[in-house]
Steps between C-alpha positions, in 0.01 A plus 500: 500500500432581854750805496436869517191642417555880488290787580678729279298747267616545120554898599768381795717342205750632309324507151489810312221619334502464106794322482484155302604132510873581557780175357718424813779693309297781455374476847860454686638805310239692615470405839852562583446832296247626752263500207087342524473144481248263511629331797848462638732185341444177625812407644680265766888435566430138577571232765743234655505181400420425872141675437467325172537163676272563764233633281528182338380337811229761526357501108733674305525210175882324521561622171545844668869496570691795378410875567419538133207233479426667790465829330280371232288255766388806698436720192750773521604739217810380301813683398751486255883535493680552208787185481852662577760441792626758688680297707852298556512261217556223485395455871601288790437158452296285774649215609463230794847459661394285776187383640411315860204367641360858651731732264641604145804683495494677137577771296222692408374751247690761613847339554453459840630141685188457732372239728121448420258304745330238366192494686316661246353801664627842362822606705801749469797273406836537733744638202864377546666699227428757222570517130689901604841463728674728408607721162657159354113369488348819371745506237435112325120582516517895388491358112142369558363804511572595114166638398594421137476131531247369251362263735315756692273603251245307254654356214187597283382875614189488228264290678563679874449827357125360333408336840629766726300792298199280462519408868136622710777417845714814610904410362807524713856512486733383739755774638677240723657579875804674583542388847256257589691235241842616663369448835394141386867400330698688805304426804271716709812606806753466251328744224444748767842522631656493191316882398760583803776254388554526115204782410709523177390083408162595600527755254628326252181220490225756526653641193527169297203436630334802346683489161348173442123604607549817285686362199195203509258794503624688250534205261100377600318845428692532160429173409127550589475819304203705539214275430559365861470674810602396815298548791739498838852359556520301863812415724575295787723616769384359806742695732356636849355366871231575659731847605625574185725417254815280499709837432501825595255764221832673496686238368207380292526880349868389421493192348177451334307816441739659197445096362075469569509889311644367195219189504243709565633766238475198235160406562340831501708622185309177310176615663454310769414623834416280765804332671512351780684230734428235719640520868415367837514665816508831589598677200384898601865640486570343142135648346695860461800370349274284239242775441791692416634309265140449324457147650115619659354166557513273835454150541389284704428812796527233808282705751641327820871546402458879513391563162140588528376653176241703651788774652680438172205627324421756733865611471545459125204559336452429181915481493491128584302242305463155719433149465378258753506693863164260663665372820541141496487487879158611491370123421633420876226740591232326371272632252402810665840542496490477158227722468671782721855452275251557138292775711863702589681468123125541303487886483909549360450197267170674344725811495712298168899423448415180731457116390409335875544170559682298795874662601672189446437084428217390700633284763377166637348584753191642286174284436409473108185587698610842614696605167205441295332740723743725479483499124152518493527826756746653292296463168213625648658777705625594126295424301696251309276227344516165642657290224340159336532186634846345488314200303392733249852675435702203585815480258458178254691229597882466273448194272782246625817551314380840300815683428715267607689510158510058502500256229 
């Protein structure tokens, strides 16, 4: 393919000796147990739809449009989630209030009344007004959160619990956000001021918050019994800078730890012990306060924010297990610059409780050219086989109209 052609000897990878052809189930449990693999998971967190479109232009096929064709294009290892919502329900509803030649004044997924450029490239929209005021707002949406409601679980458990026991791709449970939704309903100023303002409110919503993620929980592993087990629960908070997070550890001690404890206490009472969440930034003074609460896994470990997983693992050990953590800056430096990013996280990955792969989407300004060779240095820095050809795994085309339901 004209990409990287590695010097790397069978001894420098990270295959143990005697063990067999691991399932990627098998594999991902094991790798984020510290335990031999064959070769690390085959993973990627995926890519704007900005990079999509120009790797059109460069010889990625059309039909390649969405992160998860994506996924299966480039041969990555799938996952599984097992169907419940942890979250408000019913949601926000988009809708277009307004639109102009250059902009779209909406409302968008998250209650928010935005103004959205129309140009087409991927840009922050300028929010006008958020779904959370004030109390009065908190209380007509506080009843979404009932984690009773029927609608946030399968209607028929039978045929989830066959697929998610026979599945060969590691299973997950959602365990939801406690401040990173807030943040998005409130506003970023307006959430942090209020911890000062009403810390009481702020109480209130983390705990309603956690109710419904632990009542969902609670009510998923008894309907799955024991025939399935699952294999991590992930969150999304998405709450710090590049110098840390949005609010202080302390008050992150006081109005989220007690509520991440109880999460964590649910998912390692049913047996399962990988958790982790996905946040941005600089997120070293909120690893304590999620370790402690048995929340152990990081994600996505963006290097250049601050987060740079090679002093978290040289601080934590085997404490923290991490996901992602390969600088995406490093394409700007070429591909030796590539080489020198694989070179520095190589040893601690081979060291296990680490899936690498880039620490956020790839952006746009990265050549299809250069990401296959990243991919190609990665799998042979790890010894991860290079997959078949897309042609050869390519997903059969939906007949027109199949399950439609018509006439």
């Amino acid at each position: 393919r004209g990409v990287y052609r590695g010097a790397m000897t069978l001894a420098s990878r990270p295959v143990a000796a005697g063990t067999t052809a691991l399932t990627h189930r098998e594999r991902w449990r094991r790798a984020l147990a510290f335990q031999p693999v064959d070769h690390v998971p085959d993973e990627e967190f995926g890519y704007w739809d900005d990079t999509l479109r120009r790797w059109h232009e460069e010889g990625l096929p059309r039909e390649i449009d969405t992160n998860a064709k994506a996924d299966v294009y480039f041969g990555f290892a799938p996952r599984r989630n097992v169907p419940v919502n942890v979250h408000m329900l019913p949601g926000f509803r988009e809708r277009i209030l307004e639109e102009t030649g250059e902009h779209v004044l909406k409302v968008d997924a998250d209650g928010a009344t935005c103004l959205v450029n129309r140009s087409g490239a991927s840009t922050i929209p300028r929010f006008l007004r958020y779904a959370i005021a004030g109390r009065a707002d908190w209380e007509a949406l506080k009843a979404r959160f009932d984690p009773a409601d029927p609608r946030r679980y399968p209607a028929d458990w039978d045929p989830v619990r066959r697929a998610l026991a026979a599945s060969e791709a590691p299973v997950g449970v959602n365990i939801g956000s406690l401040f990173g939704k807030p943040r998005n309903w409130i506003g970023f100023e307006q959430i942090a001021l209020l911890c000062y303002d009403d810390p009481g409110l702020i109480e209130e919503i983390v705990a309603a918050l956690a109710d419904c993620i632990v009542g969902v929980l609670e009510r998923t592993f008894a309907a799955l019994g024991s025939e399935v087990r699952v294999d991590y629960g992930a969150g999304w908070e998405d709450i710090c800078f590049n110098s840390g997070p949005l609010i202080s550890p302390a008050m992150a001690r006081r109005f989220l730890l007690p509520h991440y404890r109880r999460i964590g206490e649910v998912l390692r009472r049913h047996g399962c012990e990988v958790a982790y969440t996905d946040c941005d930034g600089n997120i070293l003074e909120l690893i304590p306060i999620w370790h402690e609460a048995g929340i152990h896994g990081i994600f996505p470990i963006e290097v250049r924010a601050g987060s740079d997983p090679v002093l978290i693992r040289e601080r934590w050990g085997r404490e923290i297990v991490m996901l992602g953590g390969f600088d995406k800056m490093a394409f700007l430096e070429g591909r030796e610059g590539l080489r020198r990013e694989m070179a520095r996280i190589a040893p601690y990955v081979r060291e296990g409780g680490w899936i690498p792969h880039v620490d956020h989407r790839v952006p746009a300004d990265v050549s299809l050219a250069d990401y296959r060779y990243y991919l190609a240095l990665k799998r042979d820095t790890f010894g991860i086989p290079e997959p078949a050809p897309y042609e050869e795994r390519r997903p059969p085309p939906i007949a027109r109209g199949a399950g439609a339901g018509g006439s």
